[in-house]
LUMTI-743162 format. One record per residue (C-alpha): x, y, z; chain. Coordinates in steps of 0.001 Angstrom, whole numbers, plus 500000, padded with zeros to 6 digits. Layout:
<rs>
u_v_w_chain
X_Y_Z_A .
...
</rs>
This chain:
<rs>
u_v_w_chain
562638_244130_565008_A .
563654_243085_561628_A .
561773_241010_559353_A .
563009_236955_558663_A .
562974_238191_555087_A .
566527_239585_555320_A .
567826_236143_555554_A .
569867_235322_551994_A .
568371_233238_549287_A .
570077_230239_550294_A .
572441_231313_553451_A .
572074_229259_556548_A .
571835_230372_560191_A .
574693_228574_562418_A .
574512_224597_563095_A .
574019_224808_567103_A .
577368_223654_567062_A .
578970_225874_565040_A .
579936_228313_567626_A .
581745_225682_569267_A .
583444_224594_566231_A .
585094_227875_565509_A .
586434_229419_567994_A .
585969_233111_569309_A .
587512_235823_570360_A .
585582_238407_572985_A .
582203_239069_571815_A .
582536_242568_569809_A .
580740_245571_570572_A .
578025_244796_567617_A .
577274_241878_569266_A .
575823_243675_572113_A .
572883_245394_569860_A .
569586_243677_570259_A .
568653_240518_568918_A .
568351_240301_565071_A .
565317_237990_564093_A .
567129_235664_561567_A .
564895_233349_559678_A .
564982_229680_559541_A .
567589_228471_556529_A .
569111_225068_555328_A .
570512_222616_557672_A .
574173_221444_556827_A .
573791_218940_553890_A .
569939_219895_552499_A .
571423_223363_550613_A .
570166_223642_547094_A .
572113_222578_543728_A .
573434_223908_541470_A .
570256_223130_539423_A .
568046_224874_542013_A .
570395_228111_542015_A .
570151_231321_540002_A .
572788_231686_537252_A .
574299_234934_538519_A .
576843_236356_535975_A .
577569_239509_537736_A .
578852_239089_541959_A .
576296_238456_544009_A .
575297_240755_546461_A .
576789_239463_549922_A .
573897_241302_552265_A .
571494_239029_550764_A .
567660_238968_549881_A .
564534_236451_549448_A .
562223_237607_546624_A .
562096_234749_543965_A .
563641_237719_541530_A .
566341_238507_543909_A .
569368_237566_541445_A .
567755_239530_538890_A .
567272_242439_541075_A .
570790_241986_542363_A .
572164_242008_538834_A .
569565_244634_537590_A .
570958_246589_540590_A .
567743_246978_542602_A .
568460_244605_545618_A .
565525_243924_547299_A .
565554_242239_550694_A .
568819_242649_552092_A .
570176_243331_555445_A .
569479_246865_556271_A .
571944_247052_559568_A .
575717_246116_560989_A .
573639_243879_563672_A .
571522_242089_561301_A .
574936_241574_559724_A .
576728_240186_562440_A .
573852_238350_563872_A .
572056_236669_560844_A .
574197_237566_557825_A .
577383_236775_558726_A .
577087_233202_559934_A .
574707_232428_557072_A .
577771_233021_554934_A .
579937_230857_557128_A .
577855_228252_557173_A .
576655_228607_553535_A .
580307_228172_552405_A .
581222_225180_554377_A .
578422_223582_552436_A .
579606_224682_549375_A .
583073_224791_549417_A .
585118_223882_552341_A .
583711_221068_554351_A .
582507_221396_557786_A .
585036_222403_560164_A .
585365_220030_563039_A .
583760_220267_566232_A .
586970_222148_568349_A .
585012_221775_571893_A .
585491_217845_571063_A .
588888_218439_571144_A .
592164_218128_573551_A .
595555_219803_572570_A .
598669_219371_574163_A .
601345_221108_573624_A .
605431_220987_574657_A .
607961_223497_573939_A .
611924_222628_573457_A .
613825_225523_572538_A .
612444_226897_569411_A .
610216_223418_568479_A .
606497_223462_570018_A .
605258_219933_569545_A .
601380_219420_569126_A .
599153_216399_569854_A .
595242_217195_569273_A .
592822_214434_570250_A .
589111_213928_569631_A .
586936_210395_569403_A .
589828_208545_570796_A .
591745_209349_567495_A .
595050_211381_567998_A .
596971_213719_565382_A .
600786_215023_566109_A .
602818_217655_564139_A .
605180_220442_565303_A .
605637_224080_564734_A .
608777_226431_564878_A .
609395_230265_566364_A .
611434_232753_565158_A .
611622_235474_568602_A .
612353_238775_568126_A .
614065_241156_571020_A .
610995_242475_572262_A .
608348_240693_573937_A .
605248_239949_574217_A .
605243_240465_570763_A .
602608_239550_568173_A .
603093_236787_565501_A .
602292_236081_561956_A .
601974_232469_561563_A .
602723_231301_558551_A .
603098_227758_556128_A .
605372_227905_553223_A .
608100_229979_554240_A .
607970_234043_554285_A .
610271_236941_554021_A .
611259_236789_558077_A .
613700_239398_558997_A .
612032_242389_558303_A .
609034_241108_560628_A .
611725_240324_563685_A .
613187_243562_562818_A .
609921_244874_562947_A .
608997_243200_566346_A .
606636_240652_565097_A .
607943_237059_565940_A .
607234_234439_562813_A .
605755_231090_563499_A .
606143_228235_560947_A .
604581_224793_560549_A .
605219_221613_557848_A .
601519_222102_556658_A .
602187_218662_555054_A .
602475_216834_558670_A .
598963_217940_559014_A .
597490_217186_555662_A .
599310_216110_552296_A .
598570_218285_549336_A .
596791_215497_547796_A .
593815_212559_547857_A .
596311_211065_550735_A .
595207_210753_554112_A .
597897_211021_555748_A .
598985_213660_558567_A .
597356_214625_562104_A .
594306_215830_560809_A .
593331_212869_558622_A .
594926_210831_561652_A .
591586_212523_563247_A .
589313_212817_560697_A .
589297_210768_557608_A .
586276_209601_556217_A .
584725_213647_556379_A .
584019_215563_552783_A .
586309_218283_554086_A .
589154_219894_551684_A .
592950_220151_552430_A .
592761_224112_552649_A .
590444_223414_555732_A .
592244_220973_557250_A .
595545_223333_556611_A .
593248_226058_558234_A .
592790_223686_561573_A .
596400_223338_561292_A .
597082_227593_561912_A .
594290_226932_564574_A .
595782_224285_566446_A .
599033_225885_566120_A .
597873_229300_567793_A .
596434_226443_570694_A .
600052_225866_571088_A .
601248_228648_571221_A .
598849_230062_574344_A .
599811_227103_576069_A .
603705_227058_575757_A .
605034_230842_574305_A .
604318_233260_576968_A .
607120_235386_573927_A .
604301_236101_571919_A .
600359_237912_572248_A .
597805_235872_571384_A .
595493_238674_570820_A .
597452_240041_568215_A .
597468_237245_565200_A .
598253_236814_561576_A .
597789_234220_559353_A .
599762_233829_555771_A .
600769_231410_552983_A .
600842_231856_549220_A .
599334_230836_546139_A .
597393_227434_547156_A .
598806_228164_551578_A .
596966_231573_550171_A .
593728_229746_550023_A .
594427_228152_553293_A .
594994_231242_555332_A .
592291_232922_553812_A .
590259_229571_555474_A .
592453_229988_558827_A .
591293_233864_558825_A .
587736_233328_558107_A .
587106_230610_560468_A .
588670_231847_563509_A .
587679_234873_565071_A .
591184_234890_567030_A .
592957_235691_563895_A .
593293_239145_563517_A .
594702_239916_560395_A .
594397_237175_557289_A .
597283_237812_554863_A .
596210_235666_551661_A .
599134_236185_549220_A .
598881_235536_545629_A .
595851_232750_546298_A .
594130_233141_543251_A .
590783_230824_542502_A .
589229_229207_545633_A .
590822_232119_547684_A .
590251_235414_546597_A .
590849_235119_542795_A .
586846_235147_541343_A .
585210_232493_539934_A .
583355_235020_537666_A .
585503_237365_535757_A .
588157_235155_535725_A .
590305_235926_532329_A .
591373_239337_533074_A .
594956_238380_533679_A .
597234_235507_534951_A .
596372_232178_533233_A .
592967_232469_533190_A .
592417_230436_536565_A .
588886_229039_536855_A .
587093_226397_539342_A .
587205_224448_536480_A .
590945_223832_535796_A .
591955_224193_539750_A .
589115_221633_540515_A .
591197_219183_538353_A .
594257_220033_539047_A .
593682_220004_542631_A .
590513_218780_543436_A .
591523_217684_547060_A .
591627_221660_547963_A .
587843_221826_548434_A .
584659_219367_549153_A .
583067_217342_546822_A .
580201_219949_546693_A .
582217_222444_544981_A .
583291_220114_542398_A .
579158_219600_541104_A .
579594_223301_540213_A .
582275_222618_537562_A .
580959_224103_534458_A .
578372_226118_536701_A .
580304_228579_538602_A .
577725_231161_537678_A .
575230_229060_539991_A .
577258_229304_542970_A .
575840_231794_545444_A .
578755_233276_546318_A .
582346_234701_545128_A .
585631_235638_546438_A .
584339_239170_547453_A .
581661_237340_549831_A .
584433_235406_551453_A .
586602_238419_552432_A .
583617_240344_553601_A .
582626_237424_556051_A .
586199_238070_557689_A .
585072_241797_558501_A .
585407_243419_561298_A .
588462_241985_561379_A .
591422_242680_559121_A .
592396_241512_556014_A .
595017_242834_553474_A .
595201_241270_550091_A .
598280_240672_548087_A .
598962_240250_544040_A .
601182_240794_542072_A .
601250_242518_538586_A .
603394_239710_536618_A .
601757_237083_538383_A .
601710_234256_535425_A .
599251_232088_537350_A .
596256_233853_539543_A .
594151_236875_538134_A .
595560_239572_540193_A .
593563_242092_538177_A .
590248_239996_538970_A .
591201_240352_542681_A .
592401_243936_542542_A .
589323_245323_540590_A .
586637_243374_541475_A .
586918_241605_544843_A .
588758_243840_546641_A .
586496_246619_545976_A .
583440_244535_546180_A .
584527_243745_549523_A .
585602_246911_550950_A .
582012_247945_550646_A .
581243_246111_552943_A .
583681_246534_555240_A .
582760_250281_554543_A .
578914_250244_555244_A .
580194_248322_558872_A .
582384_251009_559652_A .
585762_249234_559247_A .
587035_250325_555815_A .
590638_250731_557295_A .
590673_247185_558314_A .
590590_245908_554574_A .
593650_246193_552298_A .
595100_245321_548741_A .
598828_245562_547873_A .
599224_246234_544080_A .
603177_245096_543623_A .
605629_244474_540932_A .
607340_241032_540087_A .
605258_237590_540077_A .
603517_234522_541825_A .
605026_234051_545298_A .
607407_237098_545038_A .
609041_237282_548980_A .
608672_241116_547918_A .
604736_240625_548472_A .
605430_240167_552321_A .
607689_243305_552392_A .
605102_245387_550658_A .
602179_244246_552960_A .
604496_244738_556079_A .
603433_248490_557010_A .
599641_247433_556905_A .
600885_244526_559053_A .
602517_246615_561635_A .
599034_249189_561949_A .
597108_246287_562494_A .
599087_244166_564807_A .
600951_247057_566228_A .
599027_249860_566011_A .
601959_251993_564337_A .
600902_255190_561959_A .
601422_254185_558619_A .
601924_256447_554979_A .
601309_253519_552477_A .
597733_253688_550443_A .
596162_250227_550370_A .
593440_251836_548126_A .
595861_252413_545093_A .
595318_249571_542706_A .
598220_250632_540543_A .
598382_250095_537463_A .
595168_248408_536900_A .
593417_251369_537814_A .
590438_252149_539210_A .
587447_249150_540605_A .
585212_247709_537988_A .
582112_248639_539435_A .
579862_246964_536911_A .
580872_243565_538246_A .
578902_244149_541346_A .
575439_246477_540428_A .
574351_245959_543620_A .
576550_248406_545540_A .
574092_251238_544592_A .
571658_249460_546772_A .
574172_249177_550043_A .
573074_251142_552987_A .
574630_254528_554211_A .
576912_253685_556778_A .
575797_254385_559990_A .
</rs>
């Protein structure tokens, strides 16, 4: 059985609630291997500070470790003490890292068994009511149907490049993500209707948003598959999808396009292109996105035990396919194409899912409609299962993964 010491430095086994919080799909087959011994980590609210955390200037390594050297290990490329196996992945690591970056970063995602949704369908409008503690939030969503049915759906806030999915065979699901939470300190919407008064950041509530919206659609669109789910939104709806796909194992594919710092841009290495994003000028630009935790790392990103690759690795086994563009002015699409992405994929790799994780390299800029064109293949193999040509793998013209921004994948098991 494996030792407690593969739990992270500071990761946190699931809150009892937790599983109740974000809802599941059927347990996968890894879930099935014998019980991982996961040892005992911070409780939601008593994580360390930044003051208390290593200053890690490289990525740190997302399989973890314990020894009081561990970042310097990590950075020295030794990593000591991390998990050795997919099940001690699934089983410890993997909702350490959820719960590790609610603390950190997005809030604690509400307690969905405490819920009640409702949900009423006229014509092309579903209308949603979600109750919990007597408190009741209302907001709507709208389908787009194409010919043949059940069909799967990308969901989607913002507005996307819809014909070529119809044409496709992939129905399109939109929803005013502002009727659920303003992009702002305002309180206003169905979620904050709910749950004001909670350090939790917009991108999360935007996240319950997608959830509550796929609740809907289960209830009232017998059109479309539930089993067979994509999330999307760009540049700061990015983010939010990214949140939607990570914290609901019903998603699956998450489509982040163009999302850029608190989404899959890095908060290390963050000048290599774009406008030189950091968590320091999105944090006041927009500090509503996140919780107030996040914001006592401003100036200290280096602290934070985590980075964009760790996110996108938490999503695995499900899929995930990453979108930038070259002439984006604003995000560091290099950052994500050459670092995260890659950082990432080794993970996904060592689990056995490499062809579930992809990154679209494209012409033109921020929020370019062609970025949902050029992800749609990868789209259809996922959601469709269709035999697809396009390589995910080719970063362009940025070339090939900067491997020296993560020294710990020498250490990462063989796969299995």
């Amino acid at each position: 059985m494996p030792s407690p010491k593969y739990a992270a430095i500071i990761g946190a086994v699931a809150l009892p609630w937790l599983g109740a919080a974000i809802p599941a799909a059927p347990a996968p087959v890894e879930a099935a291997a014998p019980a991982a011994e996961c040892a005992p980590v911070p409780s939601a609210g008593s994580y360390p500070t930044w003051e208390k955390l290593p200053k890690q200037t490289t990525l740190p390594d997302p399989e973890g470790g314990t020894s009081p050297s561990f970042a310097s290990d990590v950075m020295a490329g030794l990593g000591k003490n991390r998990v050795q196996t997919p099940e001690e992945w699934y089983q410890c690591r993997q909702p350490e890292i959820l719960q590790m970056l609610q603390e950190y970063q997005y809030g604690y995602y509400p307690d969905h068994s405490l819920e009640t949704v409702k949900a009423t369908r006229s014509g092309n409008t579903v209308n949603i009511e979600v109750t919990a503690g007597g408190k009741t939030g209302k907001f709507s969503a709208t389908l787009a149907l194409p010919s043949v049915k059940p069909a799967p759906v990308v969901i989607n806030i913002g507005g996307m490049s819809n014909q070529p999915y119809l044409q496709a065979g992939i129905a399109v699901v939109g929803f005013d993500y502002t009727r659920v939470a303003p992009d702002s300190n305002g309180k206003t919407g169905a979620f904050w209707d709910i749950y004001n008064g909670r350090d939790i950041g917009v991108l999360t509530a935007w996240a319950w948003g997608f959830h509550r919206v796929l609740d809907a659609l289960n209830q009232t669109v017998p059109e479309i598959d539930p089993t067979r789910v994509g999330v999307t939104g760009c540049s700061r709806l990015g983010k939010a999808a990214l949140a939607a796909g990570l914290l609901d194992k019903r998603i699956t594919l998450t489509m982040p396009m163009s999302s850029g710092v608190q989404g899959l841009g890095p908060y290390r290495y963050h000048g290599l292109s774009g406008q030189d994003e950091t968590l320091e000028n999105s944090k006041s630009g927009a500090g509503w996105w996140t919780d107030k935790t996040l914001g006592t790392f401003v100036n200290h990103a280096e602290n934070l035990p985590y980075d964009a690759h760790t996110i996108a690795a938490a999503i695995a086994p499900r899929a995930l396919v990453i979108d930038q563009g070259t002439g984006d002015q604003f995000t560091n699409s290099k950052g994500t194409s050459v670092i995260v992405y890659p950082a990432a994929k080794l993970v996904y790799d060592w689990l056995g899912v490499g062809d579930q994780i992809a990154m679209s390299v494209r012409g033109g800029g921020h929020c370019d409609m062609s970025g949902f064109d050029s992800v749609l293949p990868f789209v259809t193999k996922i959601l469709q299962n269709q035999t697809i040509t396009k390589d995910y793998n080719n970063l362009g013209s940025y070339g090939s993964p900067m491997t020296t921004t993560y020294p710990w994948a020498t250490a990462v098991p063989k796969a299995a």
